[in-house]
N, C-alpha and C positions, 0 to 999 in steps of 0.2 A: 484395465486400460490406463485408468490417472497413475498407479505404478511404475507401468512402462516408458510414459510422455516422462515420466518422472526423471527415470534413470538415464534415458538418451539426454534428459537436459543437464541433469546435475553432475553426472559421469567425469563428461570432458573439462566439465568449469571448477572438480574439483583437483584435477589433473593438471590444470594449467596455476595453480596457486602458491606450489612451490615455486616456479619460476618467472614470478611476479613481483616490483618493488612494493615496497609497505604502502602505497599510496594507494597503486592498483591491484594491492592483496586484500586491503579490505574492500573495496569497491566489488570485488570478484563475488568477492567472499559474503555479501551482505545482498548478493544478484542470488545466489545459491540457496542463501537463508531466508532469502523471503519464497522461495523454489518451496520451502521447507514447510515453512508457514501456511501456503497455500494448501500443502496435503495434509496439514494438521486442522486447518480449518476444513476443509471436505470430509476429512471422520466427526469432527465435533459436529459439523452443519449433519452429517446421513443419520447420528446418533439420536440427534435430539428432534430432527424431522420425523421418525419412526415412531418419537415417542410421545410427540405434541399434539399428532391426530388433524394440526393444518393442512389449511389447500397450499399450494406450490406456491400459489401468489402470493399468499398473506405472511407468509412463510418467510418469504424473501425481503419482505419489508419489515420484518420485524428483527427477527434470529440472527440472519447472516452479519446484518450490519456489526451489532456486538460483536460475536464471535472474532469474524475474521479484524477487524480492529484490534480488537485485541491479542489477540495472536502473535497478528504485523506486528503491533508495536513493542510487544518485548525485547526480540533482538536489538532495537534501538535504544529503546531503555537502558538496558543493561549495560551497552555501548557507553552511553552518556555517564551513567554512574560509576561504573567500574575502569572505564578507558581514556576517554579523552571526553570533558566535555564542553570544546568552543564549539561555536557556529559550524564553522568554517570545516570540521571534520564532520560534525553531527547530521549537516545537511545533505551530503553526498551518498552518504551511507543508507538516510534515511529514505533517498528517494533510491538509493540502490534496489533497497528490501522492497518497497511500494512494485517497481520495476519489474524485481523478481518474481512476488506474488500474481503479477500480469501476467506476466509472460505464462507460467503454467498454465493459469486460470483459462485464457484466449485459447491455449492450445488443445487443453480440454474440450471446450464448445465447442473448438474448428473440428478437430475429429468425432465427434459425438451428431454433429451436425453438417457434416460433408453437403451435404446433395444441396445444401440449403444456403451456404454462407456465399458471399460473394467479395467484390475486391470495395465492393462500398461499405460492407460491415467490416470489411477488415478497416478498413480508414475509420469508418465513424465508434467501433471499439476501442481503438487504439487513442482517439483524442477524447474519448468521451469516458468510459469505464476504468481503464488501464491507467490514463491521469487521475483520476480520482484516487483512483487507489495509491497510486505516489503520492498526492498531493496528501491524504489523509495522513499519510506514515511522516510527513515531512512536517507537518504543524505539530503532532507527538513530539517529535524530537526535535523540531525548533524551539518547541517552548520548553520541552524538558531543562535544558541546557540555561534558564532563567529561574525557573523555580527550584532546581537542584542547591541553589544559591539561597535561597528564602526557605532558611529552615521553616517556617512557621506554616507557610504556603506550600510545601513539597507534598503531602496527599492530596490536600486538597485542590491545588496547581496540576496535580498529575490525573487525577477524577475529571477535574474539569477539562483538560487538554485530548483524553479518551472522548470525553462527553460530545466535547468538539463535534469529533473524527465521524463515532459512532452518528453522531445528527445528519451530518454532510450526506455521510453515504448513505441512511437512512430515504433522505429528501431526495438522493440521486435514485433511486431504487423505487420509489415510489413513483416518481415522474418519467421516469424511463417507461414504465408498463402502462400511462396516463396517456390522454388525449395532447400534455403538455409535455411530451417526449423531447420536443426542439430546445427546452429550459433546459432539461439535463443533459441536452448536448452541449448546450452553450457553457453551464455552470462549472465546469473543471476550467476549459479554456480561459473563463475571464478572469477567475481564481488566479488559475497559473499566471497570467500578466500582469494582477496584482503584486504576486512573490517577487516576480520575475522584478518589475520596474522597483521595488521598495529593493532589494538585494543590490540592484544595480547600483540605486542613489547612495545606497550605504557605502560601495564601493568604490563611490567618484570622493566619498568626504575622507577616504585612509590616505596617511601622508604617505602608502609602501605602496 
């Protein structure tokens, strides 16, 4: 079935990227690739679930986080290092990927769980789970794009930048399945209004 969701998603978004400008070919392109990541991280997550002998819960607050972190953030990575690495490119792309990884993931659960989701899981996944996982991918490669500059800092910049990522969602996963479920609803959205308002400021002080 994650196959299938797979190909209806990725099909047409890769069909439309010849006939895309370069701005909105990577954006497409980086929606596709986190598509990509999402069902690389579902084999890595079923491989090592099978092999770990954990409960489903403990499971999900441990393993997944790594995993799929790291996964996301390669295509960004490699972005930053091999392509273009300002801000100003790095961040779009990187919540491209974050994006893309949502969107599969959601549509996995929704059909896996038909009978059961409604239009308020669909809202409160979408601000709650789906941000995160953008949000994760975008602090990778907002910082990437600083320590790629600090030879000296670039492993240990990039360890620390995953460490990040991997904690976030670690904390979100843990309190999602918690009596403190309402904190991991809140914790993406205040994040993001953090980015959100520091990106802006930055952009009120460019003389362009």
């Amino acid at each position: 079935m994650v196959y299938i969701i797979f190909f209806c998603f990725a099909i047409p978004l890769l069909l439309t990227l010849p006939l895309l400008e370069k701005n909105s070919r990577y954006l497409v392109g980086f929606l596709l690739l986190g598509a990509v990541t999402a069902l690389s991280a579902y084999e890595i997550n079923t491989i090592i679930f099978a092999l770990s002998g954990m409960e489903a819960r403990s499971f999900t607050e441990v393993i997944p986080p790594m995993t799929e972190e790291c996964v996301k953030a390669l295509p960004v990575l490699l972005f930053a290092l091999l392509v273009d690495d300002s801000r100003r490119r790095v961040l779009p792309v990187a919540m491209a990927a974050g994006v893309g990884f949502a969107v599969l993931e959601n549509t996995v659960l929704l059909v896996d769980n038909l009978g059961a989701v409604t239009l308020a899981w669909a809202v409160g996944r979408g601000f709650s789970a789906s941000l995160m996982h953008s949000l994760c991918t975008m602090i990778v490669g907002t910082g990437i794009t600083y320590v790629k500059k600090q030879r000296k800092l670039f492993y240990t910049g990039t360890f620390g930048l995953l460490s990040i990522a991997i904690t976030l969602h670690a904390m979100f996963n843990l309190l999602i399945q918690s009596d403190y479920d309402w904190i991991a609803m809140l914790m993406p959205l205040v994040l993001y209004g953090i980015i959100y308002l520091g990106y802006q400021k930055k952009q009120l002080k460019m003389p362009f």
